[in-house]
Backbone as a printed PyTorch tensor [residue, N CA C, xyz], in Angstrom:
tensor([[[  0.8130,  -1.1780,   0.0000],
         [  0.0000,   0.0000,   0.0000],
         [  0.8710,   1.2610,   0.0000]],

        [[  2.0750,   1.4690,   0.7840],
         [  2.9180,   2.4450,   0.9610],
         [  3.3370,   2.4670,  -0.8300]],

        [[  3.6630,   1.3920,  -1.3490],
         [  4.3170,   1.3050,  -2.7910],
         [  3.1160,   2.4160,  -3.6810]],

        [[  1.9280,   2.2150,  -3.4240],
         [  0.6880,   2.7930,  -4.6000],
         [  0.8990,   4.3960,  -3.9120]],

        [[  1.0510,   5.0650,  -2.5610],
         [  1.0570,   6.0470,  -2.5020],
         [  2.5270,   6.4120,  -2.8460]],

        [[  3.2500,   6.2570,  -2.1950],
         [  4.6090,   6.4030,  -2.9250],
         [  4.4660,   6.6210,  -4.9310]],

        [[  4.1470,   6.1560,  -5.5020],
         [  4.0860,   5.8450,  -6.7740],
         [  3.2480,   7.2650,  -7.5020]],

        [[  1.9460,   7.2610,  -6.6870],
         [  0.9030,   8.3010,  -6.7830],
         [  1.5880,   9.8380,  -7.0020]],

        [[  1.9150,   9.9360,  -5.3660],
         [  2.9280,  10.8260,  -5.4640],
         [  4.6080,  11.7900,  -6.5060]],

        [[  5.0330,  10.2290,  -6.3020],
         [  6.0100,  10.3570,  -7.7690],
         [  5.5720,  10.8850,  -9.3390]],

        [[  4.3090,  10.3790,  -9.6600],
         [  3.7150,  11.2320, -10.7980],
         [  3.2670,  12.2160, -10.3020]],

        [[  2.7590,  12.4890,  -9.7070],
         [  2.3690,  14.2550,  -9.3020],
         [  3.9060,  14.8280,  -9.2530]],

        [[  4.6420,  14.4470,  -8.7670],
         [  5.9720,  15.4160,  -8.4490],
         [  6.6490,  15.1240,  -9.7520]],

        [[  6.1280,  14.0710, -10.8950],
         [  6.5300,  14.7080, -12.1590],
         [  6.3040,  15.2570, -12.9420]],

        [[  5.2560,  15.3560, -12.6820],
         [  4.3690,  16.5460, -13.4800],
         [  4.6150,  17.8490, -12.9420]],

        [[  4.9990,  18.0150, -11.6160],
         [  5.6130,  19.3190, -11.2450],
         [  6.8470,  19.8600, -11.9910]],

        [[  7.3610,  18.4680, -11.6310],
         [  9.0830,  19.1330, -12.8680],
         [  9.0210,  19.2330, -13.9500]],

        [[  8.1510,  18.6070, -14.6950],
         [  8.2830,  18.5690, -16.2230],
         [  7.5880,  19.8160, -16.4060]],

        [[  6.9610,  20.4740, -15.4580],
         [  6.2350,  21.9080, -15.8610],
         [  6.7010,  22.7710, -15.1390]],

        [[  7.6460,  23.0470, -14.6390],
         [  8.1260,  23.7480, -14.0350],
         [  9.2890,  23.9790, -14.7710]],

        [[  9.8030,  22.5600, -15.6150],
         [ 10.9880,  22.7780, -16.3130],
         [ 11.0980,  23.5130, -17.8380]],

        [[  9.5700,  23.3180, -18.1260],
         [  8.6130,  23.8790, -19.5980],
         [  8.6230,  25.5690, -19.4110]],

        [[  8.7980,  25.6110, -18.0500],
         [  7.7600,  27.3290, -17.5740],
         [  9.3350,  28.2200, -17.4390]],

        [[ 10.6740,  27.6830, -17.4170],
         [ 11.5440,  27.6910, -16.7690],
         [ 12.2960,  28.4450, -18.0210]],

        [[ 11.8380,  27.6830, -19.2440],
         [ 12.7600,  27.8430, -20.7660],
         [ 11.8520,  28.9700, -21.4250]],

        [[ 10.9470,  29.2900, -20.6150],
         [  9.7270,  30.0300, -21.3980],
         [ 10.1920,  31.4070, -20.8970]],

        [[ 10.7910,  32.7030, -21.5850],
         [ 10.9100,  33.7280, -21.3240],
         [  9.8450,  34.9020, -20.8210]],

        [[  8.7250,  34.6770, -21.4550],
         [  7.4600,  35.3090, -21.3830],
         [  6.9340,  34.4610, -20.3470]],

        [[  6.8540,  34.2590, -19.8680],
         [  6.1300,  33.7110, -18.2080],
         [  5.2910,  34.6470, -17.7120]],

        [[  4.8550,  35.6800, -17.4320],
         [  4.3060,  36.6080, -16.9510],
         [  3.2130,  36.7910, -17.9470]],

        [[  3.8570,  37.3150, -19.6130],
         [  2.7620,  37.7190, -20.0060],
         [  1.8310,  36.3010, -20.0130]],

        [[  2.4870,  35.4390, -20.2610],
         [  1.7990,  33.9110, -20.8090],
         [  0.2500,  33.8340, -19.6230]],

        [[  1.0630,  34.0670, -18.9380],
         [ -0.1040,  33.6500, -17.5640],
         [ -0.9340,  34.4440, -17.4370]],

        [[ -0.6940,  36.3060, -17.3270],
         [ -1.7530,  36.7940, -17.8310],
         [ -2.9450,  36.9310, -18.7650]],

        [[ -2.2910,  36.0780, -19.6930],
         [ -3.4750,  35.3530, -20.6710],
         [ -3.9900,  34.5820, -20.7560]],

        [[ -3.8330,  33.5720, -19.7810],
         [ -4.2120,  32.3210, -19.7680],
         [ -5.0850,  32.0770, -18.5060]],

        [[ -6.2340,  31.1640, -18.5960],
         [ -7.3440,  31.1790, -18.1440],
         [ -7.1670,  29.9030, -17.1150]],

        [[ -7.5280,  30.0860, -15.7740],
         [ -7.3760,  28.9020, -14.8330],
         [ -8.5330,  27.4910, -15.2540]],

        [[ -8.3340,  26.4080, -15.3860],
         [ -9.1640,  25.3840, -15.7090],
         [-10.3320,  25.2100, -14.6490]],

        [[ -9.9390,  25.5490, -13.4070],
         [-10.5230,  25.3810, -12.2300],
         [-11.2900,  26.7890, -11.3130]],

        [[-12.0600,  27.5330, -11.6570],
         [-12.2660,  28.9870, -10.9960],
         [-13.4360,  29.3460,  -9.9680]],

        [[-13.4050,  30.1510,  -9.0150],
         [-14.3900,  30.7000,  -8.5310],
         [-15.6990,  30.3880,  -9.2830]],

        [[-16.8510,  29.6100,  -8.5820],
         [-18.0030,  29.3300,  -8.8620],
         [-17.9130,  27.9900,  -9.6970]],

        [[-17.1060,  27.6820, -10.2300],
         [-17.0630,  26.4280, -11.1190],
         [-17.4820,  25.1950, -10.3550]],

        [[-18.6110,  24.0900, -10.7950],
         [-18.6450,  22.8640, -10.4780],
         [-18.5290,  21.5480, -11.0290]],

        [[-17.5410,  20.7870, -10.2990],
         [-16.8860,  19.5630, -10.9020],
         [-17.0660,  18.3950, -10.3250]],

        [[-17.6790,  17.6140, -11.0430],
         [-17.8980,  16.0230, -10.7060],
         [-17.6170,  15.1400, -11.0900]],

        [[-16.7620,  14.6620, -10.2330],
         [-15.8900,  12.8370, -10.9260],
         [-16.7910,  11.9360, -10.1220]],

        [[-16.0080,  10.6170, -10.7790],
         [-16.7150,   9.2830, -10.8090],
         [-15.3080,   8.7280, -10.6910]],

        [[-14.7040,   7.3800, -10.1670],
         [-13.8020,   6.8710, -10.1320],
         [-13.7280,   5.5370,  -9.3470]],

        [[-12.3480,   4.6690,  -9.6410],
         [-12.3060,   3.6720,  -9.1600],
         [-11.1110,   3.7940,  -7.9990]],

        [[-11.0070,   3.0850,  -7.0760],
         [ -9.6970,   3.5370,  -6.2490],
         [ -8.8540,   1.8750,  -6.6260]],

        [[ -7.4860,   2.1060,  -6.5220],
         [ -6.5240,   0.5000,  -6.8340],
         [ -6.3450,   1.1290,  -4.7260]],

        [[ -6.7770,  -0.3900,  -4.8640],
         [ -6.4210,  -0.6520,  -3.0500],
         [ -7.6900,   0.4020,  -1.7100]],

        [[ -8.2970,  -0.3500,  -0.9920],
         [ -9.8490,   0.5940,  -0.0920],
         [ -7.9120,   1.0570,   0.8340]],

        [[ -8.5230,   2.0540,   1.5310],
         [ -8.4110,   2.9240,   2.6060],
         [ -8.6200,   1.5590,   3.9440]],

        [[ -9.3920,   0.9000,   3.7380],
         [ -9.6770,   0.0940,   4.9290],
         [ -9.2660,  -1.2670,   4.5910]],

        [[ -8.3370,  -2.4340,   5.5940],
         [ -7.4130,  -3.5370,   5.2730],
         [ -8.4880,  -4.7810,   5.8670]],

        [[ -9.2110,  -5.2430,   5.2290],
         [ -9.7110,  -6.8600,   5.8160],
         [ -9.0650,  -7.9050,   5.7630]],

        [[ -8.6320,  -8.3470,   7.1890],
         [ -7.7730,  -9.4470,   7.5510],
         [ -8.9160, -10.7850,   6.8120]],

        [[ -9.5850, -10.4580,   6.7260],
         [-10.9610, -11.8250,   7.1400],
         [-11.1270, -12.3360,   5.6920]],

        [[-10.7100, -11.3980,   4.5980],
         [-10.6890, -11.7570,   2.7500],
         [-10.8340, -10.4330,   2.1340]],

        [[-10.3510, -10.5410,   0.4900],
         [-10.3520,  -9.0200,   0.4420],
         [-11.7170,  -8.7890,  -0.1430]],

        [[-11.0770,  -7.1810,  -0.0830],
         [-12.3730,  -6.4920,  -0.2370],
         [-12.3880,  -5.6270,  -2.1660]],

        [[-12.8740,  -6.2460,  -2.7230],
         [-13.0420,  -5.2510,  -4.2150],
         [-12.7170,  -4.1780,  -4.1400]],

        [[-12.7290,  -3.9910,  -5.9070],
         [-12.5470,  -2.5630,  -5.9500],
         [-13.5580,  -1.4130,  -5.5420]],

        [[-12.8050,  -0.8170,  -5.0940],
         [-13.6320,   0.2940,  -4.1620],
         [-14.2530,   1.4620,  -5.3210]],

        [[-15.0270,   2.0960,  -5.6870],
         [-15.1940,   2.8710,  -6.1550],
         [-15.7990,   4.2520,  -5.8390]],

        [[-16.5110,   5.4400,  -6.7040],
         [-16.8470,   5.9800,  -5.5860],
         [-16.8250,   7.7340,  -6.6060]],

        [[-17.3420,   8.7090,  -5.8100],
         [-17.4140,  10.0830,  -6.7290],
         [-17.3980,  11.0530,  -6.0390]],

        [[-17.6670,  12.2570,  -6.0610],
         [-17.6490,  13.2470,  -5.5460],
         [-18.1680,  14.4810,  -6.2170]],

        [[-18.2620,  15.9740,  -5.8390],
         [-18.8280,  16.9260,  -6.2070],
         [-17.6930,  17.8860,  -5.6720]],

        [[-17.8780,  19.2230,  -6.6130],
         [-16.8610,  20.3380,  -5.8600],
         [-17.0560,  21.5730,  -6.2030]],

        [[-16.7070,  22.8300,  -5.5620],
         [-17.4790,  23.7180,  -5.8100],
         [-16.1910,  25.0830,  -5.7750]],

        [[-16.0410,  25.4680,  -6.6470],
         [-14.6940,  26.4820,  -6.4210],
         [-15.4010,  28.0730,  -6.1050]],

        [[-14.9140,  27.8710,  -4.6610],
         [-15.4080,  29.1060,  -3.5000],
         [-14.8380,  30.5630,  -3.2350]],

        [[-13.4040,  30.4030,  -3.8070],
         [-13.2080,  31.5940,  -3.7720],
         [-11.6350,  31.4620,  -4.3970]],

        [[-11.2880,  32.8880,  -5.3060],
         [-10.0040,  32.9660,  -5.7700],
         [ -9.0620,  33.5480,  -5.2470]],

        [[ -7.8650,  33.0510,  -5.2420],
         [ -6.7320,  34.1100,  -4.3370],
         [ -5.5400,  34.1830,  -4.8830]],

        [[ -4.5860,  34.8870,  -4.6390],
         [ -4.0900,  35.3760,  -5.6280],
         [ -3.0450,  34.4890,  -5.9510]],

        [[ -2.7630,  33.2530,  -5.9540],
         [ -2.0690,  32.2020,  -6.9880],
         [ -2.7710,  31.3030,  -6.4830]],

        [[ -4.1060,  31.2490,  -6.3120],
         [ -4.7630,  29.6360,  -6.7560],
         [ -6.3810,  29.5090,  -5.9540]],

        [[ -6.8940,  28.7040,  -5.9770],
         [ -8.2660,  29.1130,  -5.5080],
         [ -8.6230,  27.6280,  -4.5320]],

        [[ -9.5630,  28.3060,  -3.9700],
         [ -9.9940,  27.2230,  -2.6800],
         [-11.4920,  26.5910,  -3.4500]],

        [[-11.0320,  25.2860,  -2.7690],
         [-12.3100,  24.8180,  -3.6470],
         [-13.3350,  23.6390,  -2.0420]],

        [[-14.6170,  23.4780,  -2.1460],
         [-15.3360,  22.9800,  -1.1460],
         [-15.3580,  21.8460,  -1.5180]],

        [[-15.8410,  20.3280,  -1.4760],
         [-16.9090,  19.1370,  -1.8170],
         [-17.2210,  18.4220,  -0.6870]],

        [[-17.8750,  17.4360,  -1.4330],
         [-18.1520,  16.4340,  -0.8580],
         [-17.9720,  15.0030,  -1.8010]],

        [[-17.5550,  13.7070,  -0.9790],
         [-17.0030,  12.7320,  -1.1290],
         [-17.8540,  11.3970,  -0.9060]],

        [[-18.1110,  10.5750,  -1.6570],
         [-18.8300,   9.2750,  -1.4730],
         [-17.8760,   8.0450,  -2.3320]],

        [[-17.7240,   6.9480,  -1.5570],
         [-17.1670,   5.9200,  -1.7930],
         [-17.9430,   4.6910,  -1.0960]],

        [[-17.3950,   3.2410,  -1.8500],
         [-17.8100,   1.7410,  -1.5090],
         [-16.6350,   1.0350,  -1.4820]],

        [[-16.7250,   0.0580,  -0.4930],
         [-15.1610,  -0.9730,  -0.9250],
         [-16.5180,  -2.0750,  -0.1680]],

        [[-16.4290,  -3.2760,  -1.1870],
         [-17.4210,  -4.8450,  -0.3250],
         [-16.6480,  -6.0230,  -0.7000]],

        [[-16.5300,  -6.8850,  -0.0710],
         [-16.1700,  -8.2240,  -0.3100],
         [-16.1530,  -8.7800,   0.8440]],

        [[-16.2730, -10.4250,   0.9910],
         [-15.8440, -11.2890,   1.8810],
         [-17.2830, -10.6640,   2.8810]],

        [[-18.5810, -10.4590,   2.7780],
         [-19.7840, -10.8150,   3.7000],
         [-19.1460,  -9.1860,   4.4570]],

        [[-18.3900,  -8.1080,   3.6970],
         [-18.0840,  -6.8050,   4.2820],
         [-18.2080,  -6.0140,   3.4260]],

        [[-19.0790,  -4.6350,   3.2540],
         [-19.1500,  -3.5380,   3.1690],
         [-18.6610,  -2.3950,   3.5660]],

        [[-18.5300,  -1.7220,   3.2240],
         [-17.5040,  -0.2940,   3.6220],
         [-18.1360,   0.8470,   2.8680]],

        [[-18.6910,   1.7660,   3.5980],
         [-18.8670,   2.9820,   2.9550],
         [-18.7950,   4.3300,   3.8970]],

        [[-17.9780,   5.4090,   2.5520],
         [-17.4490,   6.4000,   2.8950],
         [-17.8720,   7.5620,   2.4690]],

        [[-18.4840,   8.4730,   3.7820],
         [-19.1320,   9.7200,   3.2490],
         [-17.8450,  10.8160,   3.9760]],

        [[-18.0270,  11.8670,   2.7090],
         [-16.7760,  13.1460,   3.4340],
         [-16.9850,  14.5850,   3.0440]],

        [[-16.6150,  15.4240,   4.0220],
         [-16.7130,  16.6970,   3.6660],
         [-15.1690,  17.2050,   3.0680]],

        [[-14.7980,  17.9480,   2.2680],
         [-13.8080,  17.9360,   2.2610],
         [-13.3540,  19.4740,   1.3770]],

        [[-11.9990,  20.1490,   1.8070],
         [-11.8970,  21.6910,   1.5390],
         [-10.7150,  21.0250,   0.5590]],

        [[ -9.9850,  22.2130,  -0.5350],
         [ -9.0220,  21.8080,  -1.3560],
         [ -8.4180,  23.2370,  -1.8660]],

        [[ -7.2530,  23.2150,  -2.1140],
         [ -6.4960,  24.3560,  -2.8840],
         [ -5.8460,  23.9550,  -3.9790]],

        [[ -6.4230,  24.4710,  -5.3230],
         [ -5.6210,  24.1490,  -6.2990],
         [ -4.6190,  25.0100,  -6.5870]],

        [[ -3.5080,  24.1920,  -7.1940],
         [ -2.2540,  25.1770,  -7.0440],
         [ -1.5030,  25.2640,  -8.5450]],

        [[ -2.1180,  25.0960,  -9.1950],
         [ -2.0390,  24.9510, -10.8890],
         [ -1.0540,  26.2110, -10.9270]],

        [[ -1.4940,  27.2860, -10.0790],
         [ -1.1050,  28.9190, -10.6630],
         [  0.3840,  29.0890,  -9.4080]],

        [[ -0.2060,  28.6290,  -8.1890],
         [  1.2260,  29.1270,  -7.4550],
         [  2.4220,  27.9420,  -8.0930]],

        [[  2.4960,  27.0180,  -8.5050],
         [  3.7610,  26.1040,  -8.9610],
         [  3.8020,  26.2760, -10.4590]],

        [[  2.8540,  27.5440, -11.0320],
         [  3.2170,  28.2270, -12.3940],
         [  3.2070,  27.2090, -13.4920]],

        [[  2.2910,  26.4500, -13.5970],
         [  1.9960,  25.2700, -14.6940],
         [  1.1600,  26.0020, -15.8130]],

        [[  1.8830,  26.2760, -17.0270],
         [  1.1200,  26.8930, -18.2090],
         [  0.3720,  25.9660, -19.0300]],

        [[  0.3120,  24.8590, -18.9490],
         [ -0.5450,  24.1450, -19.4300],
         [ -2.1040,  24.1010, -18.6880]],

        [[ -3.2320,  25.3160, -19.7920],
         [ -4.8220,  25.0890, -19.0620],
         [ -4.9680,  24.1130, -18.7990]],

        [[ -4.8310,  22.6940, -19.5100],
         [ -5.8520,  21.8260, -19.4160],
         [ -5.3110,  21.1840, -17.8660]],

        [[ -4.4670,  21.3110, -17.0020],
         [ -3.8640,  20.5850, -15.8220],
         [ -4.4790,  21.3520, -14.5820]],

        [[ -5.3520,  20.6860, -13.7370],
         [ -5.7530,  21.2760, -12.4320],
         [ -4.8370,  20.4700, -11.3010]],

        [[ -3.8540,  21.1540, -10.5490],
         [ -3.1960,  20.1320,  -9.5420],
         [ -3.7130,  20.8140,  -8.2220]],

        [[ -3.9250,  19.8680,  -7.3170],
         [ -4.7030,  20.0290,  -6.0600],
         [ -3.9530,  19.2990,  -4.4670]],

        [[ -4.7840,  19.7300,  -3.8890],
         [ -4.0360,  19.1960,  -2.5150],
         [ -5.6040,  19.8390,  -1.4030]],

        [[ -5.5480,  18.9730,  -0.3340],
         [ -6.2510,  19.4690,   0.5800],
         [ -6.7400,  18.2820,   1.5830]],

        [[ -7.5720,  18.4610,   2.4570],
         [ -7.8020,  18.2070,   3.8470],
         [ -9.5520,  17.4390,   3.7460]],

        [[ -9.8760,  16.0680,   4.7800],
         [-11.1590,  15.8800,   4.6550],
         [-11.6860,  15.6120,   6.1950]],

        [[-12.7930,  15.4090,   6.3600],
         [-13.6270,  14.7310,   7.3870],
         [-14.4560,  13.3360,   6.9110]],

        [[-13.5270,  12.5970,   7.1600],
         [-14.5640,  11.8920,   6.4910],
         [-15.1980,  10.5450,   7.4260]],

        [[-16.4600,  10.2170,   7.0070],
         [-17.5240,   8.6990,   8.0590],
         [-17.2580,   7.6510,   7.3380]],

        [[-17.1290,   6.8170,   7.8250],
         [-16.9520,   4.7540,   7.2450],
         [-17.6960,   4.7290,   8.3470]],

        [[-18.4400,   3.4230,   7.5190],
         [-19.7300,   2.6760,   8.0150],
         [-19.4820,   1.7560,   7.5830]],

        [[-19.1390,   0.6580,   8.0650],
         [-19.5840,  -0.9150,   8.1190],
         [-20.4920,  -1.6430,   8.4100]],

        [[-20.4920,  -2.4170,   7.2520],
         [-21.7070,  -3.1430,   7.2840],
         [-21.6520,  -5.0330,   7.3340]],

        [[-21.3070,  -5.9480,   8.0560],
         [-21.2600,  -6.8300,   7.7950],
         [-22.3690,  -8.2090,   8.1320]],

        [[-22.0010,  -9.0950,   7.3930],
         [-23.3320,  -9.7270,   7.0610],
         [-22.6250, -11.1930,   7.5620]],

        [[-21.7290, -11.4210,   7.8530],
         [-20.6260, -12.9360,   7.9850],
         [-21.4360, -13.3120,   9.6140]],

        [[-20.8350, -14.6820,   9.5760],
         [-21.2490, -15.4620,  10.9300],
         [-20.5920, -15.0020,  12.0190]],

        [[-19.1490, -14.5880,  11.6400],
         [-18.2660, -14.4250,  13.2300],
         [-18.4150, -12.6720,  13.5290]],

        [[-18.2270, -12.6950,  14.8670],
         [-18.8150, -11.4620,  15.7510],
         [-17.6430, -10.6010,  15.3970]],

        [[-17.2050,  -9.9810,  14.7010],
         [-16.4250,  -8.7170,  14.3850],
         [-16.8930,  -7.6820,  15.1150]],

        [[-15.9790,  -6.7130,  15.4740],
         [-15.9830,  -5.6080,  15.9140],
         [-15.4700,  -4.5030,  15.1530]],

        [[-16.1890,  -3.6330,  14.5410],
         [-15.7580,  -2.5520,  13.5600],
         [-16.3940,  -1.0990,  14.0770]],

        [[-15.3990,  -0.2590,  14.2060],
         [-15.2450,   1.0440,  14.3700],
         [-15.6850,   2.1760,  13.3730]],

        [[-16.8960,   1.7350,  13.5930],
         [-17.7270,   3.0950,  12.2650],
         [-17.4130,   4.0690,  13.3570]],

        [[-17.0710,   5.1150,  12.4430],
         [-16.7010,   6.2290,  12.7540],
         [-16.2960,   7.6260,  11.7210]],

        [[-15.9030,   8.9000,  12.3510],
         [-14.9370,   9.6490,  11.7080],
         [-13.9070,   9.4620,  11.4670]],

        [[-13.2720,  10.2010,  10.4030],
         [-12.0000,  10.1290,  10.0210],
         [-11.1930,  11.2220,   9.9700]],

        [[ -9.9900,  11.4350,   9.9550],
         [ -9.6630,  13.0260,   9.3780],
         [ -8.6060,  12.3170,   8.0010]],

        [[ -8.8800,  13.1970,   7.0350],
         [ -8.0600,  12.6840,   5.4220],
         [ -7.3860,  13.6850,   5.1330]],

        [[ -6.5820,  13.0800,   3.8460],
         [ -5.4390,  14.3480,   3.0850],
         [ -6.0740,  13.4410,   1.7520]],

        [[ -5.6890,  14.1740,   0.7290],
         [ -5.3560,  14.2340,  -1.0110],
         [ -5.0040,  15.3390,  -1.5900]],

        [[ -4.2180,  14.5060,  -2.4750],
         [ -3.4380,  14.9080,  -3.6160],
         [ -3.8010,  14.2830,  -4.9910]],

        [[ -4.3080,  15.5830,  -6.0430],
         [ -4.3860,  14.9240,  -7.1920],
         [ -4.2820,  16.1720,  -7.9240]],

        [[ -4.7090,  14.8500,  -9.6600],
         [ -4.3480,  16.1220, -10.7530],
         [ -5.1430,  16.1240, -11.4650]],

        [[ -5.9140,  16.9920, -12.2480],
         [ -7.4980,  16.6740, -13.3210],
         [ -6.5780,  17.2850, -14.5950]],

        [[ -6.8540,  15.8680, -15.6180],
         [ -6.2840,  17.2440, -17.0120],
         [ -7.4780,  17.1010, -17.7890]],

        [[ -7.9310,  17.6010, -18.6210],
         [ -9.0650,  18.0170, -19.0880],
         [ -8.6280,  18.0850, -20.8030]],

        [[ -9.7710,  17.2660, -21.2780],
         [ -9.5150,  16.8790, -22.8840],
         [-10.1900,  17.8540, -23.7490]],

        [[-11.0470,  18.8760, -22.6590],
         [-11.8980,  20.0270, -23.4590],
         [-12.3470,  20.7210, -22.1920]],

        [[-13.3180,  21.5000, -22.7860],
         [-13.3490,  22.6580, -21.4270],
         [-14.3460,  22.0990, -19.9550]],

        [[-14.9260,  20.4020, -20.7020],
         [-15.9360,  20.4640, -19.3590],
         [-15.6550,  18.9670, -19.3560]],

        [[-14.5280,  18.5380, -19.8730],
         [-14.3920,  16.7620, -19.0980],
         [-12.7330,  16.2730, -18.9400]],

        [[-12.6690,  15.7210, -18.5770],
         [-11.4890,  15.4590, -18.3540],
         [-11.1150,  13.6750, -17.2100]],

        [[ -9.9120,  13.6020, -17.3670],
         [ -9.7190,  12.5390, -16.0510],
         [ -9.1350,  12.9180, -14.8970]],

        [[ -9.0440,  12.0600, -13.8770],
         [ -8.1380,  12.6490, -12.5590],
         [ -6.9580,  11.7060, -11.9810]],

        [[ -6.0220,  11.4580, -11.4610],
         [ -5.5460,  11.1360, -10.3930],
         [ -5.3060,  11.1670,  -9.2920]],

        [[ -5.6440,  10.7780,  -8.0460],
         [ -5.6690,  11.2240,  -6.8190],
         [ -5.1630,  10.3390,  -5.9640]],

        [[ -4.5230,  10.7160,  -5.2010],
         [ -3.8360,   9.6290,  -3.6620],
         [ -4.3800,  10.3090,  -2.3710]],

        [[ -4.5810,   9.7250,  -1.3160],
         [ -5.3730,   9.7550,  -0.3240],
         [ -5.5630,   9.0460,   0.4620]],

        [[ -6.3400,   9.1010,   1.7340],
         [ -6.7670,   8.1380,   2.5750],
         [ -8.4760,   8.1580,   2.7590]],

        [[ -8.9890,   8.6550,   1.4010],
         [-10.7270,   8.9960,   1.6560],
         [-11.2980,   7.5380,   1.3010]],

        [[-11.3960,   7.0290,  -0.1550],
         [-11.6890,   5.2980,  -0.2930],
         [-11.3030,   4.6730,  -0.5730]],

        [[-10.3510,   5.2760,  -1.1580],
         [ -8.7480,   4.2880,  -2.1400],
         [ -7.7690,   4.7250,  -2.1330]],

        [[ -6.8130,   4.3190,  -1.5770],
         [ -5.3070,   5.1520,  -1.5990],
         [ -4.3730,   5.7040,  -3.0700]],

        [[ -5.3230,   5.1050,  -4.1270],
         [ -4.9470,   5.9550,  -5.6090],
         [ -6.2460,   5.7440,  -6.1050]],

        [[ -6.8980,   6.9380,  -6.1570],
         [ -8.3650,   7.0380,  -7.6000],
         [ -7.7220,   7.3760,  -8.9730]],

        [[ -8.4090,   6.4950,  -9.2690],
         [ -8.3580,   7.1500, -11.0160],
         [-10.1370,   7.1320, -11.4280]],

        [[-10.0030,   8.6860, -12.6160],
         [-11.2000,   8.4540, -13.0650],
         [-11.8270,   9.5350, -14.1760]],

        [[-12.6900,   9.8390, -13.9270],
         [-13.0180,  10.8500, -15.0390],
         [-13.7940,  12.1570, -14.2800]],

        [[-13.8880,  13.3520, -14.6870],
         [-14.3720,  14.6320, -14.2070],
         [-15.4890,  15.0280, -15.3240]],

        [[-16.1000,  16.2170, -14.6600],
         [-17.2170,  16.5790, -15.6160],
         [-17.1710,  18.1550, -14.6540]],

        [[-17.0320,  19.4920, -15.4970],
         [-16.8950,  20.7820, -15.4190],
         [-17.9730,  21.4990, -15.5930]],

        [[-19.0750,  22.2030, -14.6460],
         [-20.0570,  22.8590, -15.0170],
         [-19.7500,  24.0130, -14.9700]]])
């Protein structure tokens, strides 16, 4: 599991260099950016759908499927290299007579503009969750499971194939420790 976040991570931090190293050879940097339009802005709403490789939660007892799962997001306010964005978070992980489901509130800062990435179509993000697991199990032996709160982190990246869809990558501890998936831009 450490290997998939580890890994997660490593592509996000190459996509930092390889655009940082693009933005670096680019003399016009300033004007470029003044012209160029954030993918992600104040009032904008975005909804993915996705699968996670590996749940957030480890069953000793057999595993548990792929977890899947979506979310909503709402970009709340702009500041001056990058904007804060709100959602909310829903996920599933079931197998082995166990269910798992994950509801979350969750705040985010995209930082596309402060790490100076001139490519529109790339939204890179980072931020903080609250999130509930609820278990549900249906097996013969008396388990003891800790539905409860959570507190989460993620990191991901949306690139966008046109102005209102795109895919994502994300690492985390909300339902899958790497989502992949697709976005939709209102």
């Amino acid at each position: 599991m450490k290997t998939i976040i580890k890994s997660g991570l490593l592509i996000i931090a190459a996509l930092f260099a390889f655009n940082t190293t693009a933005t670096a050879q680019n003399g016009d940097l300033e004007e470029d950016q003044e012209d160029s339009e954030l993918i992600f802005e104040e009032g904008d709403i975005v909804v993915n759908a996705g699968i996670g490789i590996a749940p957030t939660y480890s069953w000793a007892n057999g595993s548990l499927g792929i977890p899947f799962g979506g979310g909503v997001e709402y970009g709340v306010t702009k500041l001056e290299d990058g904007v804060i964005g709100i959602g909310a978070d829903f996920g599933i992980a079931s197998g082995s007579d166990l269910t798992i489901t994950y509801l979350g509130l969750e705040g985010s800062y995209h930082l596309s503009e402060l790490v100076e990435i001139e490519n529109e179509n790339i939204d890179i993000y980072a931020g903080l969750g609250i999130y509930y697991r609820s278990f549900n199990y249906s097996g013969s032996n008396n388990f003891d499971f800790s539905t409860g709160g959570y507190g989460g982190y993620f990191a991901g990246t949306r690139y966008y194939f046109s102005e209102n869809a795109g895919i994502y990558a994300e690492v985390g501890n909300n339902w899958g420790w790497l989502n992949l998936g697709g976005v939709f831009s209102f």
